[in-house]
N, C-alpha and C positions, 0 to 999 in steps of 0.2 A: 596432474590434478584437474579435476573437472573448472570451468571455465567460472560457473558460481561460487564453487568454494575459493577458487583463488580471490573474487571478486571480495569473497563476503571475509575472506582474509584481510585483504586491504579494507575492509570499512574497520575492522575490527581493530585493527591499529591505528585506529584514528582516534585522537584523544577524547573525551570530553571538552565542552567549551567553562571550565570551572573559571568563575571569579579571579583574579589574584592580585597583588599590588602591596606595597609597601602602605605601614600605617606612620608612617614619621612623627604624625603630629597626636596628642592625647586625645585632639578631639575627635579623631579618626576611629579611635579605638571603640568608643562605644557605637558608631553606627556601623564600625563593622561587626560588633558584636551582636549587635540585632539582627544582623542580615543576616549572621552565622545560625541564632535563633528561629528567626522564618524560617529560613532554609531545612532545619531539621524537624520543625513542627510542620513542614510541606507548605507553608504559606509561599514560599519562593522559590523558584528553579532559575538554574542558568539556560540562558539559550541552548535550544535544542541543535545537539550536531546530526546535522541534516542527512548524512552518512550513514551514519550510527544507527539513528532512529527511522526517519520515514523511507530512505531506502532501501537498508535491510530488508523492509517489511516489505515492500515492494517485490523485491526479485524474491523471497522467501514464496508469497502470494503467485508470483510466476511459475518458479520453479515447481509448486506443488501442483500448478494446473497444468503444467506441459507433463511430468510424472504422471497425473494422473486420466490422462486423456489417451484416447485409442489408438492403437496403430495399425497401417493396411497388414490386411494380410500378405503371406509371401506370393499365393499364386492367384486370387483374383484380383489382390491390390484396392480392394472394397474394407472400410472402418468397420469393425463391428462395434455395437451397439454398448455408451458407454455405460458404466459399472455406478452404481450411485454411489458406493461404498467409497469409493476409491478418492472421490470430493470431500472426503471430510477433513484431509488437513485443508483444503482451500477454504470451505464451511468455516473453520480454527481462527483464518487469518480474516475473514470476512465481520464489518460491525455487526454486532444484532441485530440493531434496528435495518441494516439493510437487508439481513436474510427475510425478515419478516416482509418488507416492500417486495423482493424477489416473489414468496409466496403470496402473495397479492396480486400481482402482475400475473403473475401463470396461475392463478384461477380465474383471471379476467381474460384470458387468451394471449396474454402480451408479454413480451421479451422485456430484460431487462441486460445491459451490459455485463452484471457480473455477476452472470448464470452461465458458465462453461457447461456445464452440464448438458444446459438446453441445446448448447450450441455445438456440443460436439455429436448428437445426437441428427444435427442438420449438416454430420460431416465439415466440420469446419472448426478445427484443434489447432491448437497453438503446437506450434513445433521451432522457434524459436525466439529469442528476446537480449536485447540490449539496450542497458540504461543510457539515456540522453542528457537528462538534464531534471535538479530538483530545486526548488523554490517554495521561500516559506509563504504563506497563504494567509487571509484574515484569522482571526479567533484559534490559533495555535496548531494551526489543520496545516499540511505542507501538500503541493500537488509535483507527482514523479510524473517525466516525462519517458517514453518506453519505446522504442522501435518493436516489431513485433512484426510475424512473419507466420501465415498458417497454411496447415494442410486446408486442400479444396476438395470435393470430389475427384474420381479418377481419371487421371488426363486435364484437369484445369489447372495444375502448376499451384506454385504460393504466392498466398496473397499478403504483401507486405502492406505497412503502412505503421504511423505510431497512434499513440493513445496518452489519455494523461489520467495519471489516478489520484484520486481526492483520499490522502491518505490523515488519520486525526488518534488521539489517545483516547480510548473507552477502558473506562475502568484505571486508568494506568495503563494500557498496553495499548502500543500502535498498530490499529486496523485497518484495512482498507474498504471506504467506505463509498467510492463510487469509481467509475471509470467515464472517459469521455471519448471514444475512439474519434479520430480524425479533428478534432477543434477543440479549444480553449474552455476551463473552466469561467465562467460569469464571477469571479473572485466578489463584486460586490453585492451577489446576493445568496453567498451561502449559508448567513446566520439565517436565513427566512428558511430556503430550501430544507436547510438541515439541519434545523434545530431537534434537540433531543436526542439527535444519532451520535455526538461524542463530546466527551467531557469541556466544561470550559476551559479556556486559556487561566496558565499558572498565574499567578501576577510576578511580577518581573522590574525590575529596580529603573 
């Protein structure tokens, strides 16, 4: 079995983090009846299992950009030119509002982290990836940490290093909403940087 399915096996058996506990006493009863009420009118979540939720989408985000990225040919050993087509499940897992800064940036002449596209066009493809480490973040956003390893031009070998992705729920679904290759996200200033690129934080007991 491939190395992500086994991976995305193990996330997948990993529980939810649900509530639970004994109500012993009457008065117990009705505030856990209210919680039970938020909870299904969406006023309240449990803690996000960090597995589950912002890693998946992680390696998922990965896996479609190493898939969809170029590979040498057999006899010059040169990338050809990559396919725009072929970025749309990465497009899928990427927020709106970041594709929209992405096309912002490349009309103004400027890169943006999670534009594979541009980058593997400058010969420089992700060829492979291993999760490090995830951590929950302000305002309900979780940052994945990644090792990461890519093709260079021909004869420059791979160029390893890790990266950390600002990953948050839009819509209800977890996307990946920034990247920060080689250094730490600034955690207390993400409500400023990236407001209105994903959903607020549930309220939470």
């Amino acid at each position: 079995m491939h190395a992500l399915a086994l991976i995305l096996a193990a996330i997948g058996a990993v529980p939810e983090d649900h509530a639970s506990g004994a109500t012993p006493a009457v008065t117990q009863v009705s505030t856990a009846t209210a919680s039970e009420t938020a909870w299904q009118a969406g006023r309240w979540h449990p803690p996000e299992n960090l597995l589950a939720g912002p890693a998946r989408c992680v390696l998922r985000y990965l896996e479609a950009v190493r898939h969809a990225g170029p590979r040498p040919d057999g006899g010059s050993g040169r990338l050809p030119p990559p396919r725009d087509e072929d970025y749309g499940p990465v497009r899928a897992l990427t927020a709106p509002r970041t594709l929209e800064e992405i096309e912002r940036r490349a009309a103004a002449g400027e890169d943006h982290p999670l534009a594979p596209w541009r980058d593997a066009a400058r010969a420089h493809v992700l060829e492979s990836f291993q999760l490090v480490a995830v951590r929950r973040a302000p305002h309900g956003a979780a940052v994945v940490t990644v090792a990461e390893s890519f093709w260079r031009p021909p004869g420059a070998g791979l160029e390893r290093g890790q990266a950390e992705y600002l990953v948050a729920r839009v819509h209800g679904e977890w996307r990946v909403v920034d990247r920060s290759p080689g250094q730490a996200f600034d955690e207390g200033a993400l409500r400023e940087a990236y407001t209105g690129f994903f959903d607020d934080p549930a309220p939470s007991r």
